[in-house]
C-alpha positions as CSV (number, residue, x, y, z in Angstrom):
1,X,7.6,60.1,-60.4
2,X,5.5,60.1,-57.1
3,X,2.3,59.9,-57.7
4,X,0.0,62.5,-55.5
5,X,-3.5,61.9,-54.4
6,X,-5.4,64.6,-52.5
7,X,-8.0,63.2,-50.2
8,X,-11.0,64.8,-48.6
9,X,-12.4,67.0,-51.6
10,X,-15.9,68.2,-50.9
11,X,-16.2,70.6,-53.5
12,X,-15.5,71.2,-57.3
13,X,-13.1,74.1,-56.7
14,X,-11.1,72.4,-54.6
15,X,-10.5,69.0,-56.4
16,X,-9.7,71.2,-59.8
17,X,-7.3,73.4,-57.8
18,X,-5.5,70.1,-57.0
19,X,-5.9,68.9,-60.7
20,X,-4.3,71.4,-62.3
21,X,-1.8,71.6,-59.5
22,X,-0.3,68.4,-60.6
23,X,-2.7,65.7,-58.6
24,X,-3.7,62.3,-60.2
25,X,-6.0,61.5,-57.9
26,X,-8.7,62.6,-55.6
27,X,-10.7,61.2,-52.9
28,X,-13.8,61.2,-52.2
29,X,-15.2,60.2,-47.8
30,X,-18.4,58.0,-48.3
31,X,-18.3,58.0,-44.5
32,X,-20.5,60.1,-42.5
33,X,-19.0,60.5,-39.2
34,X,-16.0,62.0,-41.2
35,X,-16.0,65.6,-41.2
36,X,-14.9,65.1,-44.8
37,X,-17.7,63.1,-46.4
38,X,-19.5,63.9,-49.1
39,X,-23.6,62.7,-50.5
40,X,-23.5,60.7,-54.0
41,X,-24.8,64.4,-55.5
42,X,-21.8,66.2,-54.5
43,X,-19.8,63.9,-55.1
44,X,-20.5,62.9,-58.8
45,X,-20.5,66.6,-59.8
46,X,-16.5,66.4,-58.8
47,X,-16.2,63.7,-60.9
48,X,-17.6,64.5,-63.7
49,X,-15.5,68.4,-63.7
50,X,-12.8,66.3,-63.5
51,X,-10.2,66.1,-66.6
52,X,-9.7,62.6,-68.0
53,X,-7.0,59.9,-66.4
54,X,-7.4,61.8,-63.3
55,X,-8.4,58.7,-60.7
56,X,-12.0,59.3,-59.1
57,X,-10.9,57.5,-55.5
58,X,-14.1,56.9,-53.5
59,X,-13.0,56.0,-50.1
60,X,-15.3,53.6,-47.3
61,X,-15.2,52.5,-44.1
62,X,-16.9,49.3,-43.6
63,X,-19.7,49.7,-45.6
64,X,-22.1,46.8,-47.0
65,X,-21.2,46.0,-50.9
66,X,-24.3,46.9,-51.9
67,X,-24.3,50.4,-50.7
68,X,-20.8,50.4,-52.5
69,X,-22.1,49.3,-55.7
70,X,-24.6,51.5,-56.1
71,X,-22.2,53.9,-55.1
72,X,-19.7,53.3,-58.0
73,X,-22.5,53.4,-60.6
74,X,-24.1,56.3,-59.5
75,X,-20.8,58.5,-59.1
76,X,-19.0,57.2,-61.8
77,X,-15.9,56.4,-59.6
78,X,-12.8,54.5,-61.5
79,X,-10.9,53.2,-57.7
80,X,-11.9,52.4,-54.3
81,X,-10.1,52.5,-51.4
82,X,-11.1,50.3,-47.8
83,X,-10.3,52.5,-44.9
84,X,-11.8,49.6,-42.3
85,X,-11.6,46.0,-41.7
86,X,-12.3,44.9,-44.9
87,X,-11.2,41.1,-45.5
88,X,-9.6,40.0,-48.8
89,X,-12.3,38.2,-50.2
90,X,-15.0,42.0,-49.6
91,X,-11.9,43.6,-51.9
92,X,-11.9,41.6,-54.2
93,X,-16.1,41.7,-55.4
94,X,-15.9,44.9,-57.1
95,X,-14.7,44.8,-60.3
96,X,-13.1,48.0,-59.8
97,X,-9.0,48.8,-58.6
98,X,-8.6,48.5,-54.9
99,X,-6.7,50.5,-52.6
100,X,-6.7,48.4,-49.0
101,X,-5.3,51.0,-46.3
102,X,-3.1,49.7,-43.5
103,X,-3.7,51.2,-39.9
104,X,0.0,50.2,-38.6
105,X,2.8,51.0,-36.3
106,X,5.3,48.7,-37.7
107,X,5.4,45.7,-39.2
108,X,2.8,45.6,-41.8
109,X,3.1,44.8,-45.9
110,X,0.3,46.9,-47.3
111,X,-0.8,48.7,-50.3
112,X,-1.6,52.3,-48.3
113,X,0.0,52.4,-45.1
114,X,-1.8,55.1,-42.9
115,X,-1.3,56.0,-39.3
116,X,-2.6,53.8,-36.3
117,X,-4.5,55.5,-34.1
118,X,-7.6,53.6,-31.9
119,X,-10.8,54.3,-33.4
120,X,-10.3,56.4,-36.3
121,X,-10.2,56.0,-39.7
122,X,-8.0,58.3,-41.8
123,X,-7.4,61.7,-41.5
124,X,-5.4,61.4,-38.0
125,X,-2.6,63.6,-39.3
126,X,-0.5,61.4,-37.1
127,X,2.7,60.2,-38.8
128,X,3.9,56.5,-38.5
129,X,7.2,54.7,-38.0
130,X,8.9,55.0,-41.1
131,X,10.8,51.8,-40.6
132,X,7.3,49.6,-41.4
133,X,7.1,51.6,-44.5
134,X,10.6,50.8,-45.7
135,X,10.3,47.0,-45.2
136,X,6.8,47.1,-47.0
137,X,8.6,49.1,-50.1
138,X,11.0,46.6,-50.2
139,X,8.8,43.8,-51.2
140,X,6.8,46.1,-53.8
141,X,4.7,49.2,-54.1
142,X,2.8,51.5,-51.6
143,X,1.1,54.8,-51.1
144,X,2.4,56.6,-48.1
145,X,-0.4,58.6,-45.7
146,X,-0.7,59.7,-42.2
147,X,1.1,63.0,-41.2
148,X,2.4,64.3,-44.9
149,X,2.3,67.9,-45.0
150,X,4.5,70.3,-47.4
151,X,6.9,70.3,-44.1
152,X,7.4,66.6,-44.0
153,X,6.5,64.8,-47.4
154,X,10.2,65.6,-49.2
155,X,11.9,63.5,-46.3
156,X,9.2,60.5,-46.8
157,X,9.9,60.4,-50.3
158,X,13.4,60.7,-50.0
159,X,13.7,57.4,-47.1
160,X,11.2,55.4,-48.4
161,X,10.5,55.9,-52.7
162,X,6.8,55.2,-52.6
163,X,4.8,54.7,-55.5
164,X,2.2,57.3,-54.3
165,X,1.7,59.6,-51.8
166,X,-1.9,60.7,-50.2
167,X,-2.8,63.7,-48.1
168,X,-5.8,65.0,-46.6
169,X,-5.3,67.5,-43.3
170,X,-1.8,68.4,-44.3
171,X,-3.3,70.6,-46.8
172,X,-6.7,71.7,-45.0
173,X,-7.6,75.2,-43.9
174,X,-10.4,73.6,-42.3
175,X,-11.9,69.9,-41.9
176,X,-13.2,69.2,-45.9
177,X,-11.9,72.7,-47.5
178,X,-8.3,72.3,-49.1
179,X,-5.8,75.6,-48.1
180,X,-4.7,76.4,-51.7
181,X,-1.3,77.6,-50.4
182,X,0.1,74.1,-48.9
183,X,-1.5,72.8,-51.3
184,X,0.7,74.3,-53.9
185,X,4.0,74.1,-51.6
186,X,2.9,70.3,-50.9
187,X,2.9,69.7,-54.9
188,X,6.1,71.2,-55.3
189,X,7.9,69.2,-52.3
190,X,7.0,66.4,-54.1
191,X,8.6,67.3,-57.2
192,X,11.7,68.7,-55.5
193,X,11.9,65.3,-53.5
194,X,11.5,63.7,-57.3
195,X,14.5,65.4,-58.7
196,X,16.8,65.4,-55.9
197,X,15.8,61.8,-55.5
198,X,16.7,60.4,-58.9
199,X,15.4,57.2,-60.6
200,X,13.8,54.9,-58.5
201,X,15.5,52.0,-57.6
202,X,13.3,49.7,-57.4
203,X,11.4,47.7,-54.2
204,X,14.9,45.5,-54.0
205,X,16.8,48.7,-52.9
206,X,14.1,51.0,-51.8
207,X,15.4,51.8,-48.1
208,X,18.3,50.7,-48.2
């Protein structure tokens, strides 16, 4: 089963509607300049509506550890995910599960491969070559972003079997508020894909 992540939530209503839609995961900006970020406040009364073992993502962009610290404690948030040029070793001080997004155009072995495109960060709605996808899926698991919409999600699961997929504008009606309508048909393209997909075959045939 693909996994779905909704990315972007700035309000309660909106992150439930994707719950109970069939999300595991939302995400939550800690980025100003976004259009889609959210204050600590706002965000920790999200996560604490939210149902249990559905993943509290709180996505930054650069920031200084400390900031994301405080941050984690204060909002309750059980992932993170590094939209910038976050080394390795930054990763790797939290304590918490990591999501490390990929800005590529081919290439790349990441854990979230997202959409090049020169200085943004997330939330392009530009889709990528696929082809970098499939050799990174080959060699183990990843979380597809950058361009999925309920139009084009069923033919990314179908070439490339991710473990996850996240979407954030393909399911807007505007910047930060979620259309409740693709977000419904963007649920169920993902289950269609599922079925018509089969078991997975694992990373060693995964694009094949």
């Amino acid at each position: 089963m693909t996994r779905i992540k909704v990315c972007g939530m700035t309000s309660v209503q909106d992150a439930m509607a994707a719950v109970e839609l069939g999300a595991q995961a939302i995400g939550l900006i800690f980025y100003q300049p976004s259009p889609r970020g959210v204050t600590p406040e706002t965000a920790l009364a999200i996560v604490r509506a939210l149902p249990p073992f559905v993943t509290a993502v709180g996505v930054f962009v650069n920031e200084r550890p400390t900031v994301v610290r405080e941050v984690v404690g204060r909002c309750g948030l059980t992932a993170l995910q590094f939209h910038g040029d976050e080394a390795p070793a930054y990763c790797a001080e939290f304590g918490t599960p990591v999501i490390k997004a990929f800005r590529v155009s081919a290439g790349w072995d990441p854990d979230l491969l997202d959409t090049y495109a020169e200085g943004l960060y997330g939330g392009t709605g530009l889709a990528f070559p696929w082809e970098a996808a499939e050799a990174a899926r080959r060699r183990g698991r990843v979380i597809l972003a950058g361009g999925l919409a309920p139009e084009t999600v069923g033919a990314a699961i179908a070439r490339v079997r991710p473990y996850a997929v996240d979407v954030c504008s393909g399911v807007e009606a505007a910047p930060g508020r979620k259309d409740l309508s693709r977000l419904r048909a963007f649920v169920e393209a993902v289950q269609a894909a599922d079925r018509a997909a089969g078991p997975d075959p694992g990373p060693e045939t995964a694009g094949r």
